[in-house]
C-alpha positions, 0 to 999 in steps of 0.5 A: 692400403694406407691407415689413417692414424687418428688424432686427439688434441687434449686440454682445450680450454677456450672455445675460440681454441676448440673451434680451431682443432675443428677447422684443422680436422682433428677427430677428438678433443680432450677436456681436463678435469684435474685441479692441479693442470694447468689445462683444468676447466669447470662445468660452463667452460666444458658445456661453452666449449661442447657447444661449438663442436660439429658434429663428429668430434670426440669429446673426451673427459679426463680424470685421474683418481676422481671419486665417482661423485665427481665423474658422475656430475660430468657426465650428467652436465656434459655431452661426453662420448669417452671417458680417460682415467690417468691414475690408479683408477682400477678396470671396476671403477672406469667400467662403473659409468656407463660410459666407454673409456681409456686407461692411460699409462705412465710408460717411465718405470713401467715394466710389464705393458702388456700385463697392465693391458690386460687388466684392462680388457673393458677398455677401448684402448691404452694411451702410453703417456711420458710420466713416470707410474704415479705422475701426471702428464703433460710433461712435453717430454717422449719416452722410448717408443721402442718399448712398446711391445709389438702386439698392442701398438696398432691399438694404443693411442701415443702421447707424450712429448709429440710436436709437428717435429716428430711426430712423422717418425713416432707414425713410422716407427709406432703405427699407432691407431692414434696420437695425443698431443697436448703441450706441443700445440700450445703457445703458453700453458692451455693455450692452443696455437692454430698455426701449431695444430695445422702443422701437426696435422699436416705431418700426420697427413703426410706420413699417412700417404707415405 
């Protein structure tokens, strides 16, 4: 039985850009509330882009090292279905919203995966990202996919320099329950690309029947 890998398209900016993930299948999109992306929207950009989205499509919101006030009005003001925390935040303080949620870690330098996973058990799940502990993401760069350990790689979301390129063999090699695509999809900083996305989807669809 072939497993369909999920995928999750983040920092959409631009409603034209959201509507076109739509149209390319994609299961979620991610929204960047982070001042120093590239990809970071405010409140009406959030609410504008939400509103065009059929249903089931994912909206995912996120953070890295927000103080809860700040979480708090996004969620109050935004239909979000899941929370992503990509700093320091601690498993008390994603847990806190009500909301459920998924921790990012910066696989450069990290040396121990599967103890941090496991001070993360609330969590839905782990996205392995390419910055090093403490960076941002965002980079377009991979990592080694080789050390993801075993145990996890049917549940983490892989992010982390994919493109349409390769992507097919991070499928094979990983087994990921999900990918992240952000920069790979884009013709300039927080700009999606729809012949870009169609390509990248069309590789998952690939390698899923393969």
């Amino acid at each position: 039985m072939n497993f369909r890998t999920r995928v999750k398209i983040c920092g959409i900016t631009r409603v034209e850009d959201a509507l076109a993930v739509s149209r390319c299948g994609v299961d979620a999109i991610g929204l960047v509330f982070y001042a120093k992306s590239p990809r970071n929207i405010d409140l009406q950009q959030a609410l504008a882009i939400c509103k065009v989205l059929p249903a089931f499509v994912t909206v995912v919101a996120l953070f890295k090292d927000a103080d809860e006030h700040f979480v708090k009005s996004v969620i109050e003001n935004v239909t979000v279905d899941l929370l992503q925390f990509h700093g320091s935040e601690t498993a008390a303080f994603c847990q806190q919203f009500g909301k459920p949620y998924i921790k990012a870690i910066g696989m450069i330098g990290q040396s121990d995966v599967a103890a941090f996973a496991s001070q993360y058990q609330s969590s839905r799940g782990l996205l392995l990202d390419s910055h090093a502990i403490g960076e941002d993401g965002g980079s377009g760069h991979v990592f080694d996919w080789g050390t993801i350990p075993e145990a996890i790689r049917g549940q983490i979301t892989l992010a982390g320099g994919l493109t349409a390129d390769n992507v097919a063999q991070a499928i094979k090699q990983v087994r990921p329950f999900a990918v992240d695509i952000s920069s790979g999809v884009e013709s300039s900083g927080g700009i999606k690309d729809e012949a870009l996305i169609e390509a990248f989807m069309n590789e998952v669809k690939r390698v899923d029947c393969e």
